[in-house]
C-alpha positions in Angstrom: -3.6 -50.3 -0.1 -2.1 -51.1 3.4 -2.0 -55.3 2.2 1.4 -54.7 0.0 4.8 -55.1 2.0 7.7 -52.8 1.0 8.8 -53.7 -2.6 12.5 -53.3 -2.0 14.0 -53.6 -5.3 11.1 -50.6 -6.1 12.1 -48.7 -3.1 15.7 -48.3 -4.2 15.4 -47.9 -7.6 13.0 -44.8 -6.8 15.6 -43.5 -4.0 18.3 -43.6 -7.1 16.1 -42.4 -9.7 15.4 -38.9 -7.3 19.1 -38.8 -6.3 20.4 -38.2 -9.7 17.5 -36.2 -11.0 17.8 -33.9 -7.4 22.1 -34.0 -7.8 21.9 -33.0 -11.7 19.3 -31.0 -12.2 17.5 -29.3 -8.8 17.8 -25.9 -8.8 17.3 -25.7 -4.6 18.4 -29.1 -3.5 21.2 -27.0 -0.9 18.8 -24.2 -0.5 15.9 -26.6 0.9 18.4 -28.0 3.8 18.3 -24.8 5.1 15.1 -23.2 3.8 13.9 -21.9 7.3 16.5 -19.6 7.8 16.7 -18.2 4.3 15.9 -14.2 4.1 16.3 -13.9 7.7 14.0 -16.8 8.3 10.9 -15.2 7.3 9.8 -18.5 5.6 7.2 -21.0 7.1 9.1 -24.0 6.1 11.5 -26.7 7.8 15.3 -27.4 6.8 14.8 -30.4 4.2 17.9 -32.4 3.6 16.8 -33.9 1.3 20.6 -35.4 0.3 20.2 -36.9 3.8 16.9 -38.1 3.7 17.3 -40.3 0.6 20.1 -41.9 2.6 18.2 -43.0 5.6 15.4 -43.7 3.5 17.6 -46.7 2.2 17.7 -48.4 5.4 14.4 -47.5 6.9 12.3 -50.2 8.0 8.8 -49.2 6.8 5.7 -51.4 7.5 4.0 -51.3 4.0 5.0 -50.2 0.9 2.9 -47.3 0.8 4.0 -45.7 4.3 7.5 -45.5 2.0 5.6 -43.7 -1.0 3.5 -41.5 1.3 7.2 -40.2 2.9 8.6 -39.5 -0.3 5.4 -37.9 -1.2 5.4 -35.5 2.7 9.0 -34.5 1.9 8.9 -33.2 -1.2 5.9 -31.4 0.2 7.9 -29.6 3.0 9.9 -27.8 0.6 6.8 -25.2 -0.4 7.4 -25.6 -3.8 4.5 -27.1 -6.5 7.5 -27.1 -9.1 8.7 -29.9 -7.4 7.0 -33.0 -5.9 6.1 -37.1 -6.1 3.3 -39.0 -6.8 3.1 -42.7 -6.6 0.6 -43.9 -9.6 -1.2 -46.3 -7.3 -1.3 -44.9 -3.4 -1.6 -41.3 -4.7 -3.7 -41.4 -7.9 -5.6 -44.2 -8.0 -8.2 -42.5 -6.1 -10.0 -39.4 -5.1 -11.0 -39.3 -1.7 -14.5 -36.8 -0.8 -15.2 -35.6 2.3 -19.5 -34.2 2.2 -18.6 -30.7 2.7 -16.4 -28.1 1.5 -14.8 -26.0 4.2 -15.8 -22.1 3.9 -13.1 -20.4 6.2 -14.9 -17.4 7.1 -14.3 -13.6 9.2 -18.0 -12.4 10.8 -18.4 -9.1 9.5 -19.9 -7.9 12.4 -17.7 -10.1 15.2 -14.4 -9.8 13.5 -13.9 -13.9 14.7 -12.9 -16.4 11.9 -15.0 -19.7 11.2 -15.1 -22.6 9.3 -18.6 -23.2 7.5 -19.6 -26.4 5.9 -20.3 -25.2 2.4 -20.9 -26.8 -1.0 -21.4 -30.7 -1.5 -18.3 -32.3 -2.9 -20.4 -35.2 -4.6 -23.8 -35.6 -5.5 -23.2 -39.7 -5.9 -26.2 -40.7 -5.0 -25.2 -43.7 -3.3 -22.1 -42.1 -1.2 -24.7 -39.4 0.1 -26.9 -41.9 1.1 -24.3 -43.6 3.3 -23.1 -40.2 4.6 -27.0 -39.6 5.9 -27.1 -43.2 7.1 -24.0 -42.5 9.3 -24.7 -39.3 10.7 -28.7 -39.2 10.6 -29.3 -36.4 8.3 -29.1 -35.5 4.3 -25.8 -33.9 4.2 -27.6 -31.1 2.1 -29.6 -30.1 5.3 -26.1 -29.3 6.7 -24.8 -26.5 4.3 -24.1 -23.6 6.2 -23.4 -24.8 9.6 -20.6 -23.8 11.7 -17.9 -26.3 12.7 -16.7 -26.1 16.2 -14.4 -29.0 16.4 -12.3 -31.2 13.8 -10.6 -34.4 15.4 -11.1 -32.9 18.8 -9.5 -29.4 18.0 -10.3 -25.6 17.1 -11.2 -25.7 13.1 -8.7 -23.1 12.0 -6.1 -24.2 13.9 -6.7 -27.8 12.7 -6.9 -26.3 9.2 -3.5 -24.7 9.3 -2.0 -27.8 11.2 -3.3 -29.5 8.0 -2.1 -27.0 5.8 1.3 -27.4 7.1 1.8 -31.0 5.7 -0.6 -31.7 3.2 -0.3 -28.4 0.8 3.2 -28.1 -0.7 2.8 -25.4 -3.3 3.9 -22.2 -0.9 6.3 -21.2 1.4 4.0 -19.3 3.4 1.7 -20.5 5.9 -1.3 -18.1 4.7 -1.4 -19.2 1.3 -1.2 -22.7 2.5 -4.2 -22.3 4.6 -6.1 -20.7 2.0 -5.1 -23.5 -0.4 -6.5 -26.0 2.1 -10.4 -25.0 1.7 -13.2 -23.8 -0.2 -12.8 -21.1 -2.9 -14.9 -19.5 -5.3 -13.3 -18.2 -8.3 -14.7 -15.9 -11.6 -14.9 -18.0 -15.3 -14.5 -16.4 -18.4 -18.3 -16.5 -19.2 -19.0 -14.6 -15.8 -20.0 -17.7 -14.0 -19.0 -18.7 -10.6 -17.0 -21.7 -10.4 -16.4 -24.0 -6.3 -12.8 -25.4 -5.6 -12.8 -27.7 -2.8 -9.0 -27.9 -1.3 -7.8 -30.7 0.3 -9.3 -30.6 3.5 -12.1 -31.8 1.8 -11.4 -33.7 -1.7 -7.9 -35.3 -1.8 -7.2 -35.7 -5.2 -3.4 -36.9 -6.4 -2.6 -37.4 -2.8 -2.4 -39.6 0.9 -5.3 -41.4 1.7 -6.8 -40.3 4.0 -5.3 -41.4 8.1 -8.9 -43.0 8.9 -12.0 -44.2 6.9 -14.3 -41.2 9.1 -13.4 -37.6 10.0 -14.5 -36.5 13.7 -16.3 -32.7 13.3 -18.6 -31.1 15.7 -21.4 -28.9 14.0 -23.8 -26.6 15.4 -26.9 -25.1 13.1 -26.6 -21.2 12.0 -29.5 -20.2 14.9 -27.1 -21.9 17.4 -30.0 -23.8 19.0 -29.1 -27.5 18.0 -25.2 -29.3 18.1 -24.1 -32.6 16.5 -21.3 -35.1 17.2 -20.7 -36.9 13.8 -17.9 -39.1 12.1 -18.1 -38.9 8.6 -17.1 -41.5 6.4 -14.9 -40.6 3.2 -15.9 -41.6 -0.3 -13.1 -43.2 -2.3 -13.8 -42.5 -6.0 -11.6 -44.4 -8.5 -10.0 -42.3 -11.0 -10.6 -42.6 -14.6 -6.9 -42.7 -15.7 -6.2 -46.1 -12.9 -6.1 -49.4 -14.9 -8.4 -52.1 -14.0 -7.9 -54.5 -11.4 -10.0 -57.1 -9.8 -8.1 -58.0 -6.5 -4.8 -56.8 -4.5 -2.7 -58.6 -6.7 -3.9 -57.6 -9.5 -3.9 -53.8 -8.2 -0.3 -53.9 -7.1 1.0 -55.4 -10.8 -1.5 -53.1 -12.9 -1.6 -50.0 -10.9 1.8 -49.9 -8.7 3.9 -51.0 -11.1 4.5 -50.2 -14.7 3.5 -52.5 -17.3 6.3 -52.9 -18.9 9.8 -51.9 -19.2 9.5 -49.5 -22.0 9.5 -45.8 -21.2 6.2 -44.9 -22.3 4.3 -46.9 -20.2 5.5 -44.7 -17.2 4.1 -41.6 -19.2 0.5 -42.5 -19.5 -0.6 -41.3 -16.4 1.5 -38.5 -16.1 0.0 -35.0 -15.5 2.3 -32.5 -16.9 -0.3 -29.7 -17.4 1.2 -25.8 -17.2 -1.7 -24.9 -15.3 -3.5 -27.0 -12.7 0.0 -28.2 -11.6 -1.5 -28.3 -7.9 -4.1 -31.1 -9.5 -7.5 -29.7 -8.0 -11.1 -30.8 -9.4 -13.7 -28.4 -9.2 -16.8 -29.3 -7.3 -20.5 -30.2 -9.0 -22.8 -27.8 -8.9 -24.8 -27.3 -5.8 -26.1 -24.9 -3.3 -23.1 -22.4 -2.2 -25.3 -21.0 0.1 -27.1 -17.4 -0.7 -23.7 -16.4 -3.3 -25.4 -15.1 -6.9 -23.8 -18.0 -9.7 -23.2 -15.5 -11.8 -20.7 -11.9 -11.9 -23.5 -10.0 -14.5 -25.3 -7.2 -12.1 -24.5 -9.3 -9.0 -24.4 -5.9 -6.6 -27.8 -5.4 -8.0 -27.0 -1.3 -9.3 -26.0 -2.5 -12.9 -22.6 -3.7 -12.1 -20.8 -5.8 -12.0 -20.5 -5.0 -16.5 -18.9 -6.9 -18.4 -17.0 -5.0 -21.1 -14.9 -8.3 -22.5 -15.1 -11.5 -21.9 -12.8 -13.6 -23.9 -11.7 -17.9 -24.7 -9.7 -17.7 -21.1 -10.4 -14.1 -19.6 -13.1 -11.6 -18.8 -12.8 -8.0 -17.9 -15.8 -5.8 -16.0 -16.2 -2.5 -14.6 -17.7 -2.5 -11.5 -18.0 1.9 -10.9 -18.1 4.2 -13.2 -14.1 4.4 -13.1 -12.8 0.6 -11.8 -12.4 -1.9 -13.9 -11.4 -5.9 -13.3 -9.2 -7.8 -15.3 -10.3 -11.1 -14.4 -7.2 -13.8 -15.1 -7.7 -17.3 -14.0 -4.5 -18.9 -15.9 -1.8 -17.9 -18.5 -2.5 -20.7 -20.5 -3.6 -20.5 -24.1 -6.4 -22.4 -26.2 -9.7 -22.0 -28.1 -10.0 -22.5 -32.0 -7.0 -22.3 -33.6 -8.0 -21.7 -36.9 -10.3 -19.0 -36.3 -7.3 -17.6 -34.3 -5.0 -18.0 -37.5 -7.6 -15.5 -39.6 -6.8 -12.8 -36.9 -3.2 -12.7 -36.7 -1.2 -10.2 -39.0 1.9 -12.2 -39.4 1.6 -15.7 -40.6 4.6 -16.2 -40.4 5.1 -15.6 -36.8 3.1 -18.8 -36.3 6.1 -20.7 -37.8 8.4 -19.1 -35.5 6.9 -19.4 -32.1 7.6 -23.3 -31.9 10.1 -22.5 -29.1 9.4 -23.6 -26.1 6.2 -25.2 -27.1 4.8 -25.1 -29.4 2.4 -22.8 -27.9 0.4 -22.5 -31.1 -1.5 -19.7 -33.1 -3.4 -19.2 -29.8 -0.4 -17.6 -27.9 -0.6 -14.6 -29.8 -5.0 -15.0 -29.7 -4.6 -14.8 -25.5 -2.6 -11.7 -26.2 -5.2 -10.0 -28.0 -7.6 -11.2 -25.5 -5.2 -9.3 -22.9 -5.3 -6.1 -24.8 -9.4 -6.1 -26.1 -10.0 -6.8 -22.9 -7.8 -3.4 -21.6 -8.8 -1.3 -24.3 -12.5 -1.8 -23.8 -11.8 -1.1 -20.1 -10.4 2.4 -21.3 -13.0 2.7 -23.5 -15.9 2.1 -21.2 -14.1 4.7 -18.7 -12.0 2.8 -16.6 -9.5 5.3 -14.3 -8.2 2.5 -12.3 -7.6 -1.2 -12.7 -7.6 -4.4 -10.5 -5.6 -7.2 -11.2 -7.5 -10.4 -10.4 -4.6 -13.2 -10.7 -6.4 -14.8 -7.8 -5.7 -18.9 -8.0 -3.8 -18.0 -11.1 -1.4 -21.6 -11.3 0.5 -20.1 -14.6 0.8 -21.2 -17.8 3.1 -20.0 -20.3 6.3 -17.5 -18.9 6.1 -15.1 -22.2 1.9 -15.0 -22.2 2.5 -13.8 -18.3 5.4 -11.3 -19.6 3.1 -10.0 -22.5 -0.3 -9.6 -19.8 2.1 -6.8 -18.1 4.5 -5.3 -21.0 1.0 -4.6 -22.6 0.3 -2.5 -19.8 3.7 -0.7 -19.2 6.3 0.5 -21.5 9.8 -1.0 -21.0 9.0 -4.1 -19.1 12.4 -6.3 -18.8 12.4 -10.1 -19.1 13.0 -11.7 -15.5 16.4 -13.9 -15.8 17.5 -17.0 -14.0 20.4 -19.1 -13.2 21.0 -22.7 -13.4 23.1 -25.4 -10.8 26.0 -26.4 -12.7 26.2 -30.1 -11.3 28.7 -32.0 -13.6 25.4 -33.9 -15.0 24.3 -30.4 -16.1 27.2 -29.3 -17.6 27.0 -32.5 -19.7 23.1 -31.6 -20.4 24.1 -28.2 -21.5 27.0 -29.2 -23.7 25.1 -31.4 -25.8 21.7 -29.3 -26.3 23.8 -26.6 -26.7 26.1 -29.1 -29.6 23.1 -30.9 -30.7 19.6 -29.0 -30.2 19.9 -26.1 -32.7 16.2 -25.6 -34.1 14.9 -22.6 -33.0 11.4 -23.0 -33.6 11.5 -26.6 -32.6 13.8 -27.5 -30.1 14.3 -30.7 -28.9 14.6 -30.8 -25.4 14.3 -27.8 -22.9 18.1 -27.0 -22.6 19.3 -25.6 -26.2 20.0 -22.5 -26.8 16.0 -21.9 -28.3 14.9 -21.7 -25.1 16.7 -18.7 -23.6 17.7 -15.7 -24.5 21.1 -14.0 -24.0 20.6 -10.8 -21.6 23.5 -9.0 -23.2 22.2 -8.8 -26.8 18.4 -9.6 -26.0 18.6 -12.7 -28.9 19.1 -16.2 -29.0 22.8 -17.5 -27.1 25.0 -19.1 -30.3 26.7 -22.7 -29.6 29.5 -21.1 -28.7 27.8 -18.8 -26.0 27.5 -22.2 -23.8 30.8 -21.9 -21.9 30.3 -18.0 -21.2 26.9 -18.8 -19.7 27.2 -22.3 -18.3 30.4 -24.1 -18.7 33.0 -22.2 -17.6 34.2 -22.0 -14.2 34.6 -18.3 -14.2 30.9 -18.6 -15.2 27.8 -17.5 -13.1 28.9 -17.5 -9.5 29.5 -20.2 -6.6 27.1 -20.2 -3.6 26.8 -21.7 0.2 23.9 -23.1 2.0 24.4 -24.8 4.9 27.0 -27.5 4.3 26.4 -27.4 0.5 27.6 -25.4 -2.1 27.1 -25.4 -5.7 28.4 -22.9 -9.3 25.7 -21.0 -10.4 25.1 -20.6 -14.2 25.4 -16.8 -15.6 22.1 -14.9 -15.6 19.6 -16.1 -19.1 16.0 -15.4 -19.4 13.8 -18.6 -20.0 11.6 -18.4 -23.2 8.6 -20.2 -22.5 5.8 -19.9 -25.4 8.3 -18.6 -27.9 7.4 -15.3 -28.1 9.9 -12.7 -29.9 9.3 -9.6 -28.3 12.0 -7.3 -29.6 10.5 -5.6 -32.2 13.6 -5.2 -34.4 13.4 -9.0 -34.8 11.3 -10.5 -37.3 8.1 -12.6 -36.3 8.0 -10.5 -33.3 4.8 -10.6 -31.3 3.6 -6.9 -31.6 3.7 -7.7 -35.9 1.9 -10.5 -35.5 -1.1 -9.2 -33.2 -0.9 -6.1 -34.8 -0.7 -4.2 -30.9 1.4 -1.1 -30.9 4.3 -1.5 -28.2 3.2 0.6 -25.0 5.4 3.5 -25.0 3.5 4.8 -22.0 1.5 3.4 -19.1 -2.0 2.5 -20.4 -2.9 3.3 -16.6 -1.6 5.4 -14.1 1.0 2.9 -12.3 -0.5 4.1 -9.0 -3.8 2.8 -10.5 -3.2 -0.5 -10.8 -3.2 -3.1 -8.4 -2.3 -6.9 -7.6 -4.9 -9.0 -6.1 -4.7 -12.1 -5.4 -5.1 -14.8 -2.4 -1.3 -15.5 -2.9 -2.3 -18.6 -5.0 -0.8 -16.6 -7.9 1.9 -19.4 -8.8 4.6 -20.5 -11.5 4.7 -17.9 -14.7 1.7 -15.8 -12.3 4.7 -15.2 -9.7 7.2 -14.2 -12.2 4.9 -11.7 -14.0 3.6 -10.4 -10.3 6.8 -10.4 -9.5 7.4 -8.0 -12.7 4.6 -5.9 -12.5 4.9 -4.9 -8.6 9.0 -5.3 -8.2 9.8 -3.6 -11.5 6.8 -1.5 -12.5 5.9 -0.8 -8.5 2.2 -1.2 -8.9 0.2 -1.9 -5.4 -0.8 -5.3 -4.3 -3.1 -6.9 -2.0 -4.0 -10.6 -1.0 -7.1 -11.5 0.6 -7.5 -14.4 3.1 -5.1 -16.2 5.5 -6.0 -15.8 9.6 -7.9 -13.2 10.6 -5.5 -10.5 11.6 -2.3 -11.1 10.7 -0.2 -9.1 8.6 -0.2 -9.1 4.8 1.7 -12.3 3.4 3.2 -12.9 0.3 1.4 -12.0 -3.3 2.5 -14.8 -5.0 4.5 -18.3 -4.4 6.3 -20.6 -6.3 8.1 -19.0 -8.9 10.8 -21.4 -9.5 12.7 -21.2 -12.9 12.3 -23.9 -15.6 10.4 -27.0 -14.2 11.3 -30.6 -15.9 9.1 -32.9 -15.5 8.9 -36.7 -16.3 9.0 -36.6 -20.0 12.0 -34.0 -19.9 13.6 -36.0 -17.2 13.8 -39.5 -19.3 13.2 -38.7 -22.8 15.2 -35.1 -23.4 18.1 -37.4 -22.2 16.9 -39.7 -25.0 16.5 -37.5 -27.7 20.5 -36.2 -26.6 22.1 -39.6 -26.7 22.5 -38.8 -22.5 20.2 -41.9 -21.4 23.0 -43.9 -20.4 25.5 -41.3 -19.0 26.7 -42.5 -15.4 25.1 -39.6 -13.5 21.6 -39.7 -15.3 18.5 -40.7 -13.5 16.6 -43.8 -15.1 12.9 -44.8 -15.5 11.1 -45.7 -12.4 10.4 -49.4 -11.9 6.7 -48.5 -10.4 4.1 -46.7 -12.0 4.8 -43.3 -11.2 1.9 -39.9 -11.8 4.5 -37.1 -10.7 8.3 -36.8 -10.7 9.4 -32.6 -10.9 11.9 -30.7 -10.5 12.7 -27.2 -10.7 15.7 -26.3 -12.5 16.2 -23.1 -13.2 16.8 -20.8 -10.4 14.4 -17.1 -11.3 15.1 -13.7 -10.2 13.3 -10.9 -9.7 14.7 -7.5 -8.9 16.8 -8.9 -5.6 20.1 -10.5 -6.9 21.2 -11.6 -3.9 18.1 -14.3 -3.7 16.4 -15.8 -6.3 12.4 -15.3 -6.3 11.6 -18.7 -5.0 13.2 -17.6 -1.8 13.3 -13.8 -1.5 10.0 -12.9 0.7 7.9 -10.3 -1.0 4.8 -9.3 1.5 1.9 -7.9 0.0 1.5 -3.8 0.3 -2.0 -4.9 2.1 -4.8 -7.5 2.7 -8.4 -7.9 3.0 -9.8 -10.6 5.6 -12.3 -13.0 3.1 -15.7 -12.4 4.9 -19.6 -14.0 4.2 -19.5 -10.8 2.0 -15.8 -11.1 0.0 -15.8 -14.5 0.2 -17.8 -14.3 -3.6 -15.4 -12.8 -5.9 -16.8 -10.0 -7.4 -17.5 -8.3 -3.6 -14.0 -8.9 -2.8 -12.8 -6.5 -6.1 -15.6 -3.9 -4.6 -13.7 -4.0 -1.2 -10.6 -3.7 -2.9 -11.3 -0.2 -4.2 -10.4 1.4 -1.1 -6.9 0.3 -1.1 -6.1 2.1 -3.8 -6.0 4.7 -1.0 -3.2 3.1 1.3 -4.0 0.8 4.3 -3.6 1.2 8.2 -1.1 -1.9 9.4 -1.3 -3.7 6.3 -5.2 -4.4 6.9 -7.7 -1.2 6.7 -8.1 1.1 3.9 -6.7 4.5 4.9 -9.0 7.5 4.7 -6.8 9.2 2.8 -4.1 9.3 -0.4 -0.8 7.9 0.2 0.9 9.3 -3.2 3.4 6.4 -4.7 2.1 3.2 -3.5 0.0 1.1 -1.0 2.5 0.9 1.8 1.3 -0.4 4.7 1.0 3.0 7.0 1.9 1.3 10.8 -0.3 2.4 13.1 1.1 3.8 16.8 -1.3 2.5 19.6 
């Protein structure tokens, strides 16, 4: 991938292509060049000009084409924010890359110390573990479980978090970065235990990696014998990369596009609402002494579970806890068996907006509430939130998961950057996109709703909530400053929840509106690892900003102080198909200011455009720091999910400096109690 030169003509016709997209439509492009000192400069993340960085990219003498990919890749990283990012379709997807091992990133129970563990195999390719045991003189399966003492000649963790730093761009704090970077185990909705990697170990829709070994020391669990290896990577074509047969042919059928036509740049384009962070999960092998299943894994009976639904499952785990286990706010599963259960047809017909999201939208909300009510029903007093690795799905399934749960729950609202290409945008959806169950693009009125009467905006609402200068509000960041659009909230699903309107969702599942807690608020908490992203971090943000519910995160360095319970919460995200073809489908393709189709093949182009709030208005969510109440160090013991929910019992309780369960009741919520030495 190093034989190519710079493609010039490629290079700037990708610098223009981000410029316009970043100037018309990027919700943070002046908040980024100045992201470190944002909320008091609680943020791990540099000042990214990214304005200025386009423009030296333009004379920047690179030595291969890829180096100028692989910076356009890194920068969009350093902004902490998965809504937004580049992929080139040839030196960032074309392969996965394996390292042998995942990495387990461990706290002794009994020395308090953090480690790094070599855990699960990444491949079972017969061939590619052959070569790993030929290189370092044994079968990488004889290696599980033993402790790493040096990567590339430096302490593990702080190699990891060094890593961490550059290479995982979906959070704006360090913790959750560093817990991104390695192993995880996580719960499925059958009760199985499912292996995540990170990219410290299987680099997938990224860099190569620097060098064709990595340099670890390792050193067997009875400390008695130490090796010095370099292990080679496995590069692993992906299925999705055309064929090619030499470097020539790899740069014209997997660099470039094959054609001029728009939807050859689509094919390899990864728009999914969930695994935005593009993470495989590993085959299944040993994971060391952890149970593969949640069913009676403590051994007393419990873990039970009560539910377990398409995309959810839901245990007790005492007589009076229960777990509401939710890896994604997605929807699916069979759609016509869905159709028999849902009271009003006709709501199917109206939920296009947004979507469609399908029959199944309102199936995942009955999943939600089944999976409560048998909670309640099998005794449950308190309830614990698993969102853990949660990457979102869709906004109104995330909205529904908490207002079943609370009466009164209000829609979160956002704002848009008025560039002059966005007033344009808005102008015409708002002329020229009026389907409400079928909207063409992503900016007609469809797919918000108007906070001051709670329904769709008219045509003529546009200049009131985006055109008009005396609309929204004009901020300053840095050197920049943009208009702001007035405050909507997003409809993503289609979801009607007003139950004066018809359609609405509580009809059509046949679920009685909450009109009191279904739980004690002060019995309910948040846990996640802070990988709780996209329509996860708005309806956190809901459930513990609006409804005050506790929260705790488990992971990060050993130690430190409670980070943040969720990242990434951005607004409305436009990705490649709403960049190009919305423009399309608006007659906008040729305006001056819009962005065109990229000349090389191209597997990720985002941006975030809408700008979401929570309960601050002085900072949207995507930059207003919200630590957790608590956190939990992940040990041998909680590193398996269902003994983390068991250690998380006690925090219902309150915790000492943000990291021990207090003895005793602290009455509203779990606020950290500081401790006086």
């Amino acid at each position: 991938m190093d034989s190519f030169p710079l493609d010039d003509k490629v290079r700037k016709s990708t610098i223009e292509t981000f410029r316009r997209t970043l100037d018309g439509q990027y919700a943070f492009l002046d908040m980024a060049s100045v992201g470190s000192t944002i909320d008091q400069g609680k943020w791990d993340v540099p000042d990214v000009d990214l304005r200025k960085v386009l423009k030296e990219a333009e004379s920047k003498a690179y030595e291969t084409d890829r180096e100028f990919h692989d910076e356009m890749a890194l920068v969009f990283r350093l902004v902490g924010d998965a809504h937004t990012g580049y992929r080139s379709g040839c030196y960032h997807s074309a392969f996965s890359f394996y390292h042998p091992w995942s990495y387990n990133v461990l706290v002794g129970t009994t020395t308090g110390q953090q480690h790094v563990q070599l855990g699960s195999l990444t491949s079972t390719d017969a061939a590619y573990t052959g070569k790993v045991s030929e290189a370092i003189g044994r079968t990488p399966a004889d290696l599980i479980g033993w402790t790493i003492t040096s990567i590339e000649g430096e302490a593990p963790v702080s190699w990891i978090m060094k890593f961490a730093g550059s290479k995982v761009g979906l959070a704006k704090d360090a913790q959750i970065r560093f817990n991104r970077a390695t192993a995880r185990l996580g719960v499925n909705p059958d009760g199985s235990i499912r292996s995540s990697a990170g990219p410290v170990s299987l680099s997938s829709g990224m860099e190569a990696p620097p060098k064709p070994t990595r340099h670890i020391v390792v050193q067997s669990p009875d400390g008695k014998e130490t090796l010095d290896l370099q292990v080679p990577w496995l590069a692993k074509k992906s299925a999705s990369t055309p064929t090619f047969v030499d470097a020539a042919s790899f740069y014209s059928n997997v660099c470039l596009a094959q054609n001029a036509a728009f939807e050859s740049l689509t094919l390899d384009v990864e728009v999914s609402r969930v695994d935005i962070t593009k993470e495989e999960l590993l085959p299944a092998t040993n994971t060391l002494t952890y149970p593969n299943t949640t069913e009676n894994s403590y051994g007393n009976g419990y873990p039970k579970t009560v539910h377990s639904g398409e995309l959810t499952s839901f245990y007790m785990i005492d007589e009076t806890t229960g777990v509401a286990s939710v890896p994604t706010f997605s929807n699916g599963g069979d759609e016509e068996k869905c159709k028999a259960r849902i009271k009003d047809p006709g709501a199917v017909a109206a939920i296009g907006t947004g979507g469609p999201a399908g029959p199944t939208f309102f199936c995942f909300i009955m999943e939600m509430n089944d999976g409560y009510q048998a909670l309640k029903a099998a005794g449950a007093q308190k309830l614990i939130l698993d969102w853990t690795d949660n990457g979102g799905g869709w906004g109104d399934l995330g909205f529904a998961t908490v207002a079943l749960l609370f009466p009164d729950v209000v829609r979160d609202q956002a704002r848009f950057r008025m560039s002059p290409f966005a007033e344009a945008l808005f102008k015409d959806a708002f002329e020229k996109d009026l389907n409400q169950t079928e909207p063409l693009t992503m900016f007609g009125p469809a797919n918000f709703l108007d906070p001051k009467t709670g329904s769709i905006p008219l045509p003529e609402d546009a200049e009131r909530l985006f055109l008009s200068s005396k609309a929204g509000r004009t901020e300053t960041y840095g050197q920049y400053s943009s208009r702001y659009s007035d405050l909507v909230s997003i409809v993503d699903g289609g979801g009607i929840f007003d139950e004066t309107r018809e359609h609405n969702t509580w009809n059509a599942t046949g679920i009685a509106k909450p009109t009191q807690p279904l739980f004690p608020v002060q019995n309910v908490m948040l846990m996640t690892n802070g990988l709780c992203g996209s329509t996860c971090a708005h309806a956190a943000r809901l459930a513990v900003d609006h409804v005050g519910i506790r929260s705790l995160v488990k992971g990060g360095l050993a130690n430190s102080k409670p980070f943040t319970f969720s990242t990434f919460p951005g607004g409305n995200v436009v990705d490649i198909p709403q960049i190009f073809t919305d423009l399309q489908k608006l007659g906008l393709d040729k305006h001056e200011l819009a962005p065109q189709p990229f000349l090389n093949r191209v597997s990720m182009w985002r941006v975030n455009a809408g700008v979401g709030y929570s309960k601050r208005q002085d900072l949207p969510a995507e930059y207003a720091y919200a630590p957790a109440d608590c956190r939990m160090d992940i040990t041998e013991e909680t590193f398996f999910p269902p003994n983390s929910w068991r250690a998380a019992i006690p925090f219902f309780e309150g915790c000492r400096g943000g990291n021990t369960p207090t003895p005793t009741p602290t009455p509203e919520k779990c606020k950290p109690l500081i401790v006086q030495e």
